[in-house]
C-alpha atoms as a printed R data frame, in Angstrom:
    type eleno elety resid chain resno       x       y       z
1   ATOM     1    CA   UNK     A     1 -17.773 -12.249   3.942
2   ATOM     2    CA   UNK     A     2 -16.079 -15.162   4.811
3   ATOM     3    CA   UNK     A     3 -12.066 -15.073   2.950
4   ATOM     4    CA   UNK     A     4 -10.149 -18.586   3.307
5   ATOM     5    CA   UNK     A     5  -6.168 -17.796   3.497
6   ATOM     6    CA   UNK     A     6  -3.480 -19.716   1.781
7   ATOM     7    CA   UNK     A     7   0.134 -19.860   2.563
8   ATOM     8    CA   UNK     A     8   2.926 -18.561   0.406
9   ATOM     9    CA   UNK     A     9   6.925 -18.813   0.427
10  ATOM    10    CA   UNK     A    10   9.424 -16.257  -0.925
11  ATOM    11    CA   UNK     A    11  12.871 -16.326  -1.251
12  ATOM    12    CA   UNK     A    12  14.491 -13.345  -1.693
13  ATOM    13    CA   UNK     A    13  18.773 -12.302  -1.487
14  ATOM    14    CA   UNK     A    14  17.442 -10.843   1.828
15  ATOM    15    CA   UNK     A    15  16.062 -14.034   3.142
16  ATOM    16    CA   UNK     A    16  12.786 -16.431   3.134
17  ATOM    17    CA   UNK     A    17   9.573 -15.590   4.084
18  ATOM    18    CA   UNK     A    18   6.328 -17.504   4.805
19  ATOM    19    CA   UNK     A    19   3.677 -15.413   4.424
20  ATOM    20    CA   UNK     A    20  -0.579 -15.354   4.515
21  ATOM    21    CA   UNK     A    21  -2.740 -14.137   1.750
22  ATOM    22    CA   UNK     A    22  -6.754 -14.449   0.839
23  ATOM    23    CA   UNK     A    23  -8.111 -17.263  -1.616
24  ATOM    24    CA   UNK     A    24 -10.676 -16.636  -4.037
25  ATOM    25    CA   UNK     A    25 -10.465 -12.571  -3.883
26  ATOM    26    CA   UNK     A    26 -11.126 -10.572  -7.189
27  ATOM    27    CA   UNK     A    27 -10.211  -7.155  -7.631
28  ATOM    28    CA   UNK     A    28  -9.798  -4.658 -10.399
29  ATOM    29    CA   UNK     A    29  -8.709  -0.989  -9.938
30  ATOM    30    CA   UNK     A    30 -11.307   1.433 -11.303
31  ATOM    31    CA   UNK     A    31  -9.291   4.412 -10.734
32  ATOM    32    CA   UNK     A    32 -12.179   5.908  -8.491
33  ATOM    33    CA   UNK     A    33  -9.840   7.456  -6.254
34  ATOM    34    CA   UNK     A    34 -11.903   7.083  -3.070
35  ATOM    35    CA   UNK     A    35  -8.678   5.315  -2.016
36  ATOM    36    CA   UNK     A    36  -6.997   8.985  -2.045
37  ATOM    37    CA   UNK     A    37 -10.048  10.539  -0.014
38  ATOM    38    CA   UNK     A    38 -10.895  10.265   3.734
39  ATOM    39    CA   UNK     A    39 -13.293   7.222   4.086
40  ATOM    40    CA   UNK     A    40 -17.007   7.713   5.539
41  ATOM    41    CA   UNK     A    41 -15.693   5.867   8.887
42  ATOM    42    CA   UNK     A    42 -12.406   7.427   9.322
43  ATOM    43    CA   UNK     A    43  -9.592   9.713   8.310
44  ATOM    44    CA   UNK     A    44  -7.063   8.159   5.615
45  ATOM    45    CA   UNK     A    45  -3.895   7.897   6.506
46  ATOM    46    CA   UNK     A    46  -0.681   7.583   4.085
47  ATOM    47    CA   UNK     A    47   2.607   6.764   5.754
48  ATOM    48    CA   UNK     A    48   5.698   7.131   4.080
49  ATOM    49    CA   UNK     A    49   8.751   4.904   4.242
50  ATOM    50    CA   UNK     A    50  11.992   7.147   4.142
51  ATOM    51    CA   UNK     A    51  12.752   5.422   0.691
52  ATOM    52    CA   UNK     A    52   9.056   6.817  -0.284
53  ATOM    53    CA   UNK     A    53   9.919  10.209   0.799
54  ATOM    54    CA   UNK     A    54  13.307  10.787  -0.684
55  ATOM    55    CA   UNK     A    55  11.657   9.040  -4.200
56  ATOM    56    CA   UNK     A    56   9.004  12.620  -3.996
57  ATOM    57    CA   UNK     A    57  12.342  14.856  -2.820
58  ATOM    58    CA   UNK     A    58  14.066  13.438  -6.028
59  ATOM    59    CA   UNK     A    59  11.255  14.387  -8.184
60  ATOM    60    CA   UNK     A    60  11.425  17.955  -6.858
61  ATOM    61    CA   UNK     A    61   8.116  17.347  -4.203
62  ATOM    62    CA   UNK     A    62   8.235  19.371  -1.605
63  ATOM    63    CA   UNK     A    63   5.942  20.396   1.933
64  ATOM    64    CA   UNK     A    64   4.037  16.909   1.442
65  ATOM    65    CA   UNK     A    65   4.829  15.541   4.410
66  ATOM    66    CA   UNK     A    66   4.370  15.776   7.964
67  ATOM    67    CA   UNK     A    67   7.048  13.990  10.186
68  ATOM    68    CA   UNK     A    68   5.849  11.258  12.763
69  ATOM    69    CA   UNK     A    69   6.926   9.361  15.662
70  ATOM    70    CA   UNK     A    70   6.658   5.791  16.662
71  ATOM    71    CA   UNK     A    71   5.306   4.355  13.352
72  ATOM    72    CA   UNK     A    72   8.593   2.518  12.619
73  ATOM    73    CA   UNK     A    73   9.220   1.816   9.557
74  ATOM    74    CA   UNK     A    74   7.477   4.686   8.717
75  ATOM    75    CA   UNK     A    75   9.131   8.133   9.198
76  ATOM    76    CA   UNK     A    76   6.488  10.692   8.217
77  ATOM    77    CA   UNK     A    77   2.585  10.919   7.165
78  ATOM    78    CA   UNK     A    78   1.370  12.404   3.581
79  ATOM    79    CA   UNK     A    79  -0.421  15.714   3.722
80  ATOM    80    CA   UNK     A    80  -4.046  15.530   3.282
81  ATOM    81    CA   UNK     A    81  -6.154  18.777   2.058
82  ATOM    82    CA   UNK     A    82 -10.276  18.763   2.550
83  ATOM    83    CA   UNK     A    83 -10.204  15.215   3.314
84  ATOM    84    CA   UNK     A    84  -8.214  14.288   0.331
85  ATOM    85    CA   UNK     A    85  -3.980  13.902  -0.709
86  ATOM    86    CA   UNK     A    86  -2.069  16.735  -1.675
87  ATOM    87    CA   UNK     A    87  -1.619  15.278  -5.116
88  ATOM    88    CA   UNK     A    88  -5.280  14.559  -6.008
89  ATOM    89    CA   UNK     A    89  -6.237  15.768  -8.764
90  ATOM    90    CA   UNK     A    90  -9.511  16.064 -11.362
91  ATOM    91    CA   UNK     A    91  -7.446  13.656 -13.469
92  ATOM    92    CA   UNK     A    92  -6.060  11.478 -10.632
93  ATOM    93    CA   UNK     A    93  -3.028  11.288  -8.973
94  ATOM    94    CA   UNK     A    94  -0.278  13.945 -10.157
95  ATOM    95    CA   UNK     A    95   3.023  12.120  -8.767
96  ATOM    96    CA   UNK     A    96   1.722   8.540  -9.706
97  ATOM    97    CA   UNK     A    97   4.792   7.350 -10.931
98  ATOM    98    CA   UNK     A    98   6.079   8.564  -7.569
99  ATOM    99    CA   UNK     A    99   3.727   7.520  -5.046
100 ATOM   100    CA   UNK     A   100   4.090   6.231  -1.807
101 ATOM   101    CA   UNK     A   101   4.274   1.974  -1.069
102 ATOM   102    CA   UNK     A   102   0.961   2.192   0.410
103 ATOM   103    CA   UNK     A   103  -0.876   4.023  -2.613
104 ATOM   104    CA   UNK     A   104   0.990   1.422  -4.664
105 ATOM   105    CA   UNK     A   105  -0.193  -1.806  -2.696
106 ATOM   106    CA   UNK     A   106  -3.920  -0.255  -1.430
107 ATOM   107    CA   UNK     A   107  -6.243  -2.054  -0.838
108 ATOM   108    CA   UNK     A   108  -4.194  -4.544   0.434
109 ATOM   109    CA   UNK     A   109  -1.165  -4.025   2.875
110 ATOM   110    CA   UNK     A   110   1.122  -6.219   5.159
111 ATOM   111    CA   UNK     A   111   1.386  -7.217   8.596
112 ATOM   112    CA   UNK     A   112   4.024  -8.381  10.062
113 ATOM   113    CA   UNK     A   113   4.923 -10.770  12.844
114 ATOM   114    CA   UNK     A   114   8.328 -12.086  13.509
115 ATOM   115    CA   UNK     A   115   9.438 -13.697   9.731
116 ATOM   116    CA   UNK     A   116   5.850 -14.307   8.739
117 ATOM   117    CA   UNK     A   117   3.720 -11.917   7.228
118 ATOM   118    CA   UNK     A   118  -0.179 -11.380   5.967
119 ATOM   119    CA   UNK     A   119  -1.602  -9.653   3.373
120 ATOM   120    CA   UNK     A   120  -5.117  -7.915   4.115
121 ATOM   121    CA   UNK     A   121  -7.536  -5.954   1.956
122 ATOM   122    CA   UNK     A   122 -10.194  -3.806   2.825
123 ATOM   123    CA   UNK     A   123 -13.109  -5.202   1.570
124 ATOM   124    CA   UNK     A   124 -15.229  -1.419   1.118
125 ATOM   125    CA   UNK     A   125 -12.555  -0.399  -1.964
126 ATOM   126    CA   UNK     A   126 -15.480  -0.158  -4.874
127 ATOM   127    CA   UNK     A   127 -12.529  -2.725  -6.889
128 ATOM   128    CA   UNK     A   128 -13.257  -5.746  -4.474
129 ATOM   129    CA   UNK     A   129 -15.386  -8.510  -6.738
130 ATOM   130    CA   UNK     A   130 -14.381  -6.892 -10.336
131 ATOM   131    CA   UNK     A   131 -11.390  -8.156 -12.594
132 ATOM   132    CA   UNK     A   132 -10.319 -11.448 -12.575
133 ATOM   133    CA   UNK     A   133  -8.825 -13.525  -9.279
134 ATOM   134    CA   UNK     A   134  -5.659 -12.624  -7.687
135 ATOM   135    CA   UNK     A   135  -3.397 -15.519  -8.120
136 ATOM   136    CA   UNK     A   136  -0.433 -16.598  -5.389
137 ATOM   137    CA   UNK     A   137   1.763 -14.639  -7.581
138 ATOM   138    CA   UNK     A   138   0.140 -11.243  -7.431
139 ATOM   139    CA   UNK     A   139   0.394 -11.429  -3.322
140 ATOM   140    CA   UNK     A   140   4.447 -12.711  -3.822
141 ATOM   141    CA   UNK     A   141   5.203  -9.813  -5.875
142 ATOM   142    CA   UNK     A   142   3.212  -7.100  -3.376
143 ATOM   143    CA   UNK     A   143   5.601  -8.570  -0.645
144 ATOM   144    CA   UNK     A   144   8.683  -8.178  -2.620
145 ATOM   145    CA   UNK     A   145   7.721  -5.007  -3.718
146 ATOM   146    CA   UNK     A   146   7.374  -4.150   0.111
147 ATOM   147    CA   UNK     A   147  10.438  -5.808   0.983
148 ATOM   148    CA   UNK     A   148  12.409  -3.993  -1.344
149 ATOM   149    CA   UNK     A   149  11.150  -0.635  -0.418
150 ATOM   150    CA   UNK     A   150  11.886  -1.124   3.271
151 ATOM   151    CA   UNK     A   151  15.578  -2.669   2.383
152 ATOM   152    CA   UNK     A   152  16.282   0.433   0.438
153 ATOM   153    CA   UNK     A   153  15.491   2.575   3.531
């Protein structure tokens, strides 16, 4: 799969950003929840921003977590159980309201260098080619939302 990438401003109280994200990509959630399992090729790993963790704390979570080192921004990893997250459930997530940035942005997420950041996907989430294509707009607001997460940490 070939994915063309267009380039995309923000301004923001915090400052302005340039950042990367793919042309022509559809995608539709179809609440599968493979995204909350391990994959067939690796383990799935959640990390939590502090602002993600003391959201769950508010909500009365507890023993979710596992603390980690070295993953700045990130300050600790969510608990997995048989493959899958603590909070999975027959009926989907149970703290959806409260989940973490990266359950909220998946299957994309950022990387950053310097003031410029890209948006990636992973192409194997059973979404990719359904619903209708993501627009400039839908990438802007996944880095604000990101933005604003890590600025409330």
């Amino acid at each position: 799969m070939v994915v063309h990438y267009a380039r995309g401003r923000l301004s923001t109280p915090s400052g302005e950003y340039t950042f990367y994200y793919p042309k022509g990509i559809r995608w539709g959630c179809k609440m599968c929840g493979a995204c909350c399992r391990d994959a067939d090729h690796r383990p799935r790993r959640v990390l939590l921003l502090p602002s993600d963790v003391a959201r769950l704390e508010k909500s009365g979570e507890r023993e979710f977590k596992t603390d980690v080192k070295g993953e700045e921004p990130f300050v600790a990893e969510m608990r997995r159980r048989g493959g899958s997250c603590v909070y999975l459930t027959e009926k989907g997530c149970r703290v959806y309201p409260n989940r973490a940035l990266l359950c909220r942005t998946y299957p994309f997420w950022i990387e950053r260098d310097g003031d410029v950041f890209e948006i990636l996907f992973d192409p194997r989430c059973r979404g990719m080619g359904r619903g209708g294509e993501l627009k400039e707009g839908f990438y802007r607001d996944l880095l604000l939302q990101a933005i604003e997460q890590r600025d409330t940490t």
